[in-house]
Biopython code that builds the backbone (N, CA, C, O; Angstrom):
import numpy as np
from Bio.PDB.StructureBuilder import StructureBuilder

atoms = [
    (1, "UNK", "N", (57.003, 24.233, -36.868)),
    (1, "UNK", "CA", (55.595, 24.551, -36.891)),
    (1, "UNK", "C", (54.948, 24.099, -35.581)),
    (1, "UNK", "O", (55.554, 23.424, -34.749)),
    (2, "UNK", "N", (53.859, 24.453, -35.464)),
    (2, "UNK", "CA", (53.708, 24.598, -34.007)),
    (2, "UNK", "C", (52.214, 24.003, -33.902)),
    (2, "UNK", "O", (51.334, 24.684, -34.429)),
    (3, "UNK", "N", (51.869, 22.885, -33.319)),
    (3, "UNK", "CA", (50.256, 22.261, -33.480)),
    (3, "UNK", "C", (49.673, 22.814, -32.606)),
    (3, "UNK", "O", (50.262, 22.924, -31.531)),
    (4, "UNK", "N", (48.501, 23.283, -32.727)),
    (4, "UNK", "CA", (47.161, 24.390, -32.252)),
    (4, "UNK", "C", (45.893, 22.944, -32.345)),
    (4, "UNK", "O", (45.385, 22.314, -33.273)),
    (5, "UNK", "N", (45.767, 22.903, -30.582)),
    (5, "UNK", "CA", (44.722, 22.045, -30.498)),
    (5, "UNK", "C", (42.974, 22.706, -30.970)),
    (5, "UNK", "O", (42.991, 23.883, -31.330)),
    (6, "UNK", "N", (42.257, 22.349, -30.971)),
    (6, "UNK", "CA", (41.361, 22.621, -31.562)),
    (6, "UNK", "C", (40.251, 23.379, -30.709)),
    (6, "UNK", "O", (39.576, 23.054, -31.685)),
    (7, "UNK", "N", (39.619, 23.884, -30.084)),
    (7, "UNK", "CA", (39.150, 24.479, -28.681)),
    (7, "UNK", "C", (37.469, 24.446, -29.615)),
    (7, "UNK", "O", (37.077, 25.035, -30.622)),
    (8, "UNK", "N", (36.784, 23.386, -28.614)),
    (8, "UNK", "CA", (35.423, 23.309, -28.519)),
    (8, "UNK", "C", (34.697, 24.198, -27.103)),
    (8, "UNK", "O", (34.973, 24.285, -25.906)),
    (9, "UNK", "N", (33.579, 24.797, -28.066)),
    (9, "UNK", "CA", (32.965, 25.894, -27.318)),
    (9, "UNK", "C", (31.801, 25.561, -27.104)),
    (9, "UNK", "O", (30.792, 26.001, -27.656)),
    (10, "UNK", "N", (31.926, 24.320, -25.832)),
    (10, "UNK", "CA", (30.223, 23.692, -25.462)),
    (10, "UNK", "C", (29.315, 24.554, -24.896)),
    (10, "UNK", "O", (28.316, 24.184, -24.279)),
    (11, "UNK", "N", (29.706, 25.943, -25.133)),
    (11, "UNK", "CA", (28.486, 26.735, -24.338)),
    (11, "UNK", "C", (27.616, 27.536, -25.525)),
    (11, "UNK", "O", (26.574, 28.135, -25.260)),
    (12, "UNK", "N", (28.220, 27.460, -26.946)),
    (12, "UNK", "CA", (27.230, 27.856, -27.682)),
    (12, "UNK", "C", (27.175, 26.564, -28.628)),
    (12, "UNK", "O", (26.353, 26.607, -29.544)),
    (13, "UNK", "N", (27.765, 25.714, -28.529)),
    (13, "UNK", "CA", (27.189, 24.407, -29.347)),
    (13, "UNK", "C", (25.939, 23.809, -28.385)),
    (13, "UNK", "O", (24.893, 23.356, -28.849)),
    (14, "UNK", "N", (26.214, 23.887, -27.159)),
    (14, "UNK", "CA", (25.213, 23.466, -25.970)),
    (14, "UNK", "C", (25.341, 21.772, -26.524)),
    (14, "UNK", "O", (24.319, 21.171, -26.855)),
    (15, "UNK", "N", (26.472, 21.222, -26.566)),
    (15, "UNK", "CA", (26.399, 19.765, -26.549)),
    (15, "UNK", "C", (27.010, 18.906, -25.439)),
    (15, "UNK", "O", (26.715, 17.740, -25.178)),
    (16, "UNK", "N", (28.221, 19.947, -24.624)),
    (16, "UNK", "CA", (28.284, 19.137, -23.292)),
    (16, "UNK", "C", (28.587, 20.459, -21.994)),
    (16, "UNK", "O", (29.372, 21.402, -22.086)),
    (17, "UNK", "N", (27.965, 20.225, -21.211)),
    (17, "UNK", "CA", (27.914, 21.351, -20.100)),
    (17, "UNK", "C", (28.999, 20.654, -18.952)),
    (17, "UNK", "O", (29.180, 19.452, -18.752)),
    (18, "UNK", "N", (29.759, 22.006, -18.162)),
    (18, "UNK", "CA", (30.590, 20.897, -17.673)),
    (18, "UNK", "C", (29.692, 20.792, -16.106)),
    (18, "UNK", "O", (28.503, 21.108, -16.065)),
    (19, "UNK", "N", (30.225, 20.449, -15.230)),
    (19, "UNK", "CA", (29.479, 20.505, -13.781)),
    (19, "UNK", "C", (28.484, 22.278, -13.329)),
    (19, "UNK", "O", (27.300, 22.591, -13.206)),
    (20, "UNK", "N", (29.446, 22.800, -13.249)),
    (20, "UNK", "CA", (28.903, 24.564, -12.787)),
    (20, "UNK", "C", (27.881, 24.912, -13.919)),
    (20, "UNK", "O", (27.051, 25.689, -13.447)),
    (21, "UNK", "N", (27.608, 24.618, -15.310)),
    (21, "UNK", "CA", (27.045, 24.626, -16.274)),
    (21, "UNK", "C", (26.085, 23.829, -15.965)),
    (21, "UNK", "O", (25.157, 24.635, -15.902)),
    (22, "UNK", "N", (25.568, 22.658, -15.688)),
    (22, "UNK", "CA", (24.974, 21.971, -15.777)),
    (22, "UNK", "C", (24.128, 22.041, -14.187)),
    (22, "UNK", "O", (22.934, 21.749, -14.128)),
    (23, "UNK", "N", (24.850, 22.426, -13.045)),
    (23, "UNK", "CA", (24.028, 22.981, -11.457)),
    (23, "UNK", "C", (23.198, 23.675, -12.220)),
    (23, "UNK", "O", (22.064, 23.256, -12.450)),
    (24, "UNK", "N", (23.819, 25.234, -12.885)),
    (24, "UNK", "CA", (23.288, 26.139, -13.154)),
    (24, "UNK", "C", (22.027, 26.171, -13.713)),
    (24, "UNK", "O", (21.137, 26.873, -13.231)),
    (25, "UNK", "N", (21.813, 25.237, -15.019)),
    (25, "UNK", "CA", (21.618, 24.552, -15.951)),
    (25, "UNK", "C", (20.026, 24.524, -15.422)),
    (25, "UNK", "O", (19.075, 25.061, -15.990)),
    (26, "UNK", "N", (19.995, 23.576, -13.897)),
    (26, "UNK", "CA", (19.264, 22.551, -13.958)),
    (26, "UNK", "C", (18.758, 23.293, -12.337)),
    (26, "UNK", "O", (17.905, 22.707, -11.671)),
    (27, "UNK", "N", (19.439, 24.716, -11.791)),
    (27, "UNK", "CA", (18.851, 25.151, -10.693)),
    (27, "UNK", "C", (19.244, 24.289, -9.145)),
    (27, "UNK", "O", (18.862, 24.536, -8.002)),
    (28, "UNK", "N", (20.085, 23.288, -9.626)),
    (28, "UNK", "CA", (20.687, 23.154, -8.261)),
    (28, "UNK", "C", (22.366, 23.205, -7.798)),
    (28, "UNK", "O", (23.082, 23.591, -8.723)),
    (29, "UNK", "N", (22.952, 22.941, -6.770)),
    (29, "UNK", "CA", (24.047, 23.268, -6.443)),
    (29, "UNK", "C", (24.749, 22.165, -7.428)),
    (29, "UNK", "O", (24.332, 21.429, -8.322)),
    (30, "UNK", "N", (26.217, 22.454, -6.730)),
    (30, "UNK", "CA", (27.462, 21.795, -7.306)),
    (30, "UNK", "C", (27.362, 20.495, -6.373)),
    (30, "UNK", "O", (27.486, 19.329, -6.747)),
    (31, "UNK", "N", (27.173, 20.842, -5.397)),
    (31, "UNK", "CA", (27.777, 19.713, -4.162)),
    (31, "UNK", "C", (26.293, 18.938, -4.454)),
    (31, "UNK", "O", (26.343, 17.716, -4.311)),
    (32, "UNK", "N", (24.802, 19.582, -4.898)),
    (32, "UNK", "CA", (24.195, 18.309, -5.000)),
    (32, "UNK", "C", (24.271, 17.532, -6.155)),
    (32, "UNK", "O", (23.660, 16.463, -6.180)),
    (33, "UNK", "N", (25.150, 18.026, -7.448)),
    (33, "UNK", "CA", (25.640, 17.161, -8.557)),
    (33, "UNK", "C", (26.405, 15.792, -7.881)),
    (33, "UNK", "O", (26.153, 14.588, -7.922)),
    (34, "UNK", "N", (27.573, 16.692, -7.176)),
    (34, "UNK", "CA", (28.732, 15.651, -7.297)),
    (34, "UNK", "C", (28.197, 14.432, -6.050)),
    (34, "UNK", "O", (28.450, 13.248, -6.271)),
    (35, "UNK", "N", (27.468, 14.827, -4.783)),
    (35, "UNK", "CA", (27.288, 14.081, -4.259)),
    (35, "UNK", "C", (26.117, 12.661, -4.980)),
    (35, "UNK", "O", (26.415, 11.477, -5.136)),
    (36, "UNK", "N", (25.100, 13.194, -5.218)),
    (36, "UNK", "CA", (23.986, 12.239, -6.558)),
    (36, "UNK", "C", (24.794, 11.617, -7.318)),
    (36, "UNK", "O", (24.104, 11.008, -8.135)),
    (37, "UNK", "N", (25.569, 11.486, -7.449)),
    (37, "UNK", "CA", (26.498, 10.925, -8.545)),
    (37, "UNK", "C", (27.682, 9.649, -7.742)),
    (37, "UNK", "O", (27.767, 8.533, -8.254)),
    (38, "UNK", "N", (28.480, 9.994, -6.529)),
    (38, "UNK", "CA", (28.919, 9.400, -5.889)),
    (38, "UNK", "C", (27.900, 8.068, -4.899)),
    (38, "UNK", "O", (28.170, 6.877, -4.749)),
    (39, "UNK", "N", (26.449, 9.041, -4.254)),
    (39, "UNK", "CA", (26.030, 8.235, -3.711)),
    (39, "UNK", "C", (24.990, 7.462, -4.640)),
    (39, "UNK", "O", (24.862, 6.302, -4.247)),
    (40, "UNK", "N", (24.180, 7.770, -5.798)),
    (40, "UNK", "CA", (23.519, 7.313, -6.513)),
    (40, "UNK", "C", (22.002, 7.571, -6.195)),
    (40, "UNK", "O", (21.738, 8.771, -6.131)),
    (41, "UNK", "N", (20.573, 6.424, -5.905)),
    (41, "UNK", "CA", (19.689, 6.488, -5.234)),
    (41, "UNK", "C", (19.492, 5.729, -4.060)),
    (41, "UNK", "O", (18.743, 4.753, -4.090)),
    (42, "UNK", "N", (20.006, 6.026, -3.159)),
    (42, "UNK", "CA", (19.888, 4.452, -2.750)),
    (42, "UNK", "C", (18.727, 5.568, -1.575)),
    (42, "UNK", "O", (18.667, 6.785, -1.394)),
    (43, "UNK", "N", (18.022, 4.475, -1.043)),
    (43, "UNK", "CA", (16.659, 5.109, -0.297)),
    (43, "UNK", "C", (15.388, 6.018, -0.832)),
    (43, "UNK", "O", (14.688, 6.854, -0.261)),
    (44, "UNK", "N", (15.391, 5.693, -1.661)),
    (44, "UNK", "CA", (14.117, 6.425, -2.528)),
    (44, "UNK", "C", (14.792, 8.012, -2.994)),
    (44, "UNK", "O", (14.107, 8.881, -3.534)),
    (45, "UNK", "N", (15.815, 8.121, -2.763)),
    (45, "UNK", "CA", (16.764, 9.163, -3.079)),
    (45, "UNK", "C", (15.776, 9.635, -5.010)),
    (45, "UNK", "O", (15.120, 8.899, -5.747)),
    (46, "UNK", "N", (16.049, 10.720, -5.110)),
    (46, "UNK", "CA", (16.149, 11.188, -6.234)),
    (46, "UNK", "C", (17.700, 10.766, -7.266)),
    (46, "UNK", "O", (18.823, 11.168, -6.962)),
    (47, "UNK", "N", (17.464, 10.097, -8.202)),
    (47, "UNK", "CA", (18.672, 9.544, -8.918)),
    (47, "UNK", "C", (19.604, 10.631, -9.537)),
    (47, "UNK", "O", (18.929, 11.589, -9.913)),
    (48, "UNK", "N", (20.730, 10.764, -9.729)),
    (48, "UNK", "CA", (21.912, 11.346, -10.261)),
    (48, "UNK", "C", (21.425, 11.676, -11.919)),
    (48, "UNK", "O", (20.725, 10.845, -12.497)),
    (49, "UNK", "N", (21.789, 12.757, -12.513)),
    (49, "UNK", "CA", (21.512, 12.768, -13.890)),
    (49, "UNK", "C", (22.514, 11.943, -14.791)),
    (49, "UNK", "O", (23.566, 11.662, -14.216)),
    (50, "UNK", "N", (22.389, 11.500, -16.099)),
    (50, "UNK", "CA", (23.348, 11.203, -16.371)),
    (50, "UNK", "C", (24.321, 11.956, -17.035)),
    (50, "UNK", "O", (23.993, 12.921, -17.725)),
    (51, "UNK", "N", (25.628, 11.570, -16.881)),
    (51, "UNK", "CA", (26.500, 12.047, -17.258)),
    (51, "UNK", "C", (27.495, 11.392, -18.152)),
    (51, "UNK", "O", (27.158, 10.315, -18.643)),
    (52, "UNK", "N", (28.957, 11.994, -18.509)),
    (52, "UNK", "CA", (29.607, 11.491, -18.944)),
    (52, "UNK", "C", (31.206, 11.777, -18.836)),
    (52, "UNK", "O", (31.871, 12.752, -19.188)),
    (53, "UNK", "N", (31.461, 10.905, -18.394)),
    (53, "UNK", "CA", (32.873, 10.901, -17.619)),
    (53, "UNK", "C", (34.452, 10.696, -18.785)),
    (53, "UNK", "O", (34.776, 9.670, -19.383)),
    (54, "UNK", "N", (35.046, 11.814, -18.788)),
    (54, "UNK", "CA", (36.273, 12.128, -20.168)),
    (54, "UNK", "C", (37.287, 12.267, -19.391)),
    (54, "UNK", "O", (37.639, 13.393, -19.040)),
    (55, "UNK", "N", (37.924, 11.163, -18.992)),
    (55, "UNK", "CA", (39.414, 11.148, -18.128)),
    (55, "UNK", "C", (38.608, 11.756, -16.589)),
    (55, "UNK", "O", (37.753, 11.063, -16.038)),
    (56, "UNK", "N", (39.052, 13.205, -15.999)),
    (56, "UNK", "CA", (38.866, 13.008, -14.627)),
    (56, "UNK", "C", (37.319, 13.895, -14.792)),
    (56, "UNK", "O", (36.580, 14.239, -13.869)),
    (57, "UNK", "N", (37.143, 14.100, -16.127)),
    (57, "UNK", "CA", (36.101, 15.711, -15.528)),
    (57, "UNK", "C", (34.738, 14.693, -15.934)),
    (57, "UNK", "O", (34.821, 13.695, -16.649)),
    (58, "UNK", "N", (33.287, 15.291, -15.190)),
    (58, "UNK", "CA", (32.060, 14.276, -15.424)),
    (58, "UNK", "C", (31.515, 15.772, -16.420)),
    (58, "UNK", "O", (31.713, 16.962, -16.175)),
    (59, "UNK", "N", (31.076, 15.383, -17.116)),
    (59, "UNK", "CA", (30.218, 16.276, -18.323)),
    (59, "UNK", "C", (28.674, 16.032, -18.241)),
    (59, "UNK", "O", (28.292, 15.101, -17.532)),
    (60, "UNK", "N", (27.729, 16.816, -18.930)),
    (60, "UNK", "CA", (26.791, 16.237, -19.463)),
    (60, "UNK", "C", (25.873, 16.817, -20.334)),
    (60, "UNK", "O", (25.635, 18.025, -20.339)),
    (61, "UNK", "N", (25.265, 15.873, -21.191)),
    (61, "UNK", "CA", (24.937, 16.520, -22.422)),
    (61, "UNK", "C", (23.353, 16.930, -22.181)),
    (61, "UNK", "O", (22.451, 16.152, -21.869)),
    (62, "UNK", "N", (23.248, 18.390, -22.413)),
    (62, "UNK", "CA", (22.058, 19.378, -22.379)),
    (62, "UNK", "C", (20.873, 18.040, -22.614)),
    (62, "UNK", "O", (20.173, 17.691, -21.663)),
    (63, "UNK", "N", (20.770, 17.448, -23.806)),
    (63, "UNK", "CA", (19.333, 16.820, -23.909)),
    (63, "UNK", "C", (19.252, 16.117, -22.964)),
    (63, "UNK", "O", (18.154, 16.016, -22.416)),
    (64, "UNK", "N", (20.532, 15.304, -22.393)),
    (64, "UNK", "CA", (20.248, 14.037, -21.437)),
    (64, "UNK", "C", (19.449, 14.902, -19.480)),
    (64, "UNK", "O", (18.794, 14.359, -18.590)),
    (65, "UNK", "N", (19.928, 16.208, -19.608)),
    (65, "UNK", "CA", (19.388, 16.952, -18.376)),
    (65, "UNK", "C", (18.367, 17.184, -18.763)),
    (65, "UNK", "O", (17.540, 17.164, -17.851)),
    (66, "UNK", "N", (17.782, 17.510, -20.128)),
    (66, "UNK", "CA", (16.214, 17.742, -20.233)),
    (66, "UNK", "C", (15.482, 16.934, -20.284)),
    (66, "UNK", "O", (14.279, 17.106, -20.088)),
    (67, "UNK", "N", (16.078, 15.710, -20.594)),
    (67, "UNK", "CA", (15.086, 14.116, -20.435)),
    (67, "UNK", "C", (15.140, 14.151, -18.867)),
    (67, "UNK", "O", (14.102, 13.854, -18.277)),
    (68, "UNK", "N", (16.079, 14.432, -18.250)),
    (68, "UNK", "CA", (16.346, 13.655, -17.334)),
    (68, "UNK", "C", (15.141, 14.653, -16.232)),
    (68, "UNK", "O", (14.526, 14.098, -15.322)),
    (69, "UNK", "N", (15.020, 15.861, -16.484)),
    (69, "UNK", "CA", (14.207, 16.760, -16.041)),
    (69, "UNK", "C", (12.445, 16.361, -15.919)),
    (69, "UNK", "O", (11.587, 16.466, -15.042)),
    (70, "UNK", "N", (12.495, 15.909, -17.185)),
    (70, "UNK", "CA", (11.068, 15.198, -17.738)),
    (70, "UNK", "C", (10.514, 13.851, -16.792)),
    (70, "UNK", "O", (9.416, 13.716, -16.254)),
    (71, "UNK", "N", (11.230, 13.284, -16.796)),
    (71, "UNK", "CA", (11.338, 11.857, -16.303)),
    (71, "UNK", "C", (11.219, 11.877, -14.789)),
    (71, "UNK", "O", (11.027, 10.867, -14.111)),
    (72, "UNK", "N", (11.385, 13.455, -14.180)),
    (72, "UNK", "CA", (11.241, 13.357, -13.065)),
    (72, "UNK", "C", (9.648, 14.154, -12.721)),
    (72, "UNK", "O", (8.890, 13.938, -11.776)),
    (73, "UNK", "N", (9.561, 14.721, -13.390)),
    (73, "UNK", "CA", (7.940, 15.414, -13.150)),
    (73, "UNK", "C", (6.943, 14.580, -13.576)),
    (73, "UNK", "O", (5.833, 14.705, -13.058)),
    (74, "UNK", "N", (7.166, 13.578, -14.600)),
    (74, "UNK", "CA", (6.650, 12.455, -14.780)),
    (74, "UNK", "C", (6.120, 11.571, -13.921)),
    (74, "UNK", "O", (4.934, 11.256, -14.019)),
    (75, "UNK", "N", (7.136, 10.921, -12.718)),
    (75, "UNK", "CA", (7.302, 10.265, -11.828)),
    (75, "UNK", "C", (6.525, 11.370, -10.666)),
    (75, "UNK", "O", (5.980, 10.811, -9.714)),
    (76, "UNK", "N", (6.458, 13.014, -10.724)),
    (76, "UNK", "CA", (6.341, 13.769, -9.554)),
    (76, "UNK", "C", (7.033, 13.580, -8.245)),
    (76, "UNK", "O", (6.605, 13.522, -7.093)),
    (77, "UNK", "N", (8.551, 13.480, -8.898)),
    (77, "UNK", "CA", (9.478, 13.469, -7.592)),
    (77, "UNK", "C", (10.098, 14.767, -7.583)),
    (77, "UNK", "O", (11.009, 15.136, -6.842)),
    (78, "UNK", "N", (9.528, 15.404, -8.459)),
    (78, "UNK", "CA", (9.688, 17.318, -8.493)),
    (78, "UNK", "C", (8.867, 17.826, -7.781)),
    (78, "UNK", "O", (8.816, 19.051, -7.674)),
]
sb = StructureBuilder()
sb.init_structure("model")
sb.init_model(0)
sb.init_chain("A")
sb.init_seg("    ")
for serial, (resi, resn, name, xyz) in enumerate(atoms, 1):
    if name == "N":
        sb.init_residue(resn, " ", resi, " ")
    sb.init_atom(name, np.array(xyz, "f"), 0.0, 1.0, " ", f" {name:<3s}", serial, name[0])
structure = sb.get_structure()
């Protein structure tokens, strides 16, 4: 018998977006994900969203980009 892993479909559960999902997502590039994330804020920088890191790939979950969206028009660093 033959085990069949289970295949989660985060694009209509919308519970974790992967990187290209989440640029898309949120209207900016790839390279300004991954770099925000490596360099962080440092200099009054705009901060990295959060994410969540599953072995090598960084994820992130739809509400935490819409807080994280909020929190910045809040502040008016949008």
């Amino acid at each position: 018998m033959r085990t069949v892993k289970p295949v989660v479909n985060t694009v209509d559960t919308g519970l974790l977006l992967d990187e290209k999902e989440a640029a898309q997502f949120l209207g900016v590039s790839l390279s300004y994900l991954r770099k925000a994330r490596s360099e962080g804020s440092p200099g009054g920088r705009t901060p990295a969203p959060p994410f969540v890191r599953i072995g090598r790939r960084c994820l992130y979950r739809r509400a935490d980009l819409e807080q994280w969206v909020k929190s910045l028009a809040s502040q008016r660093v949008i």
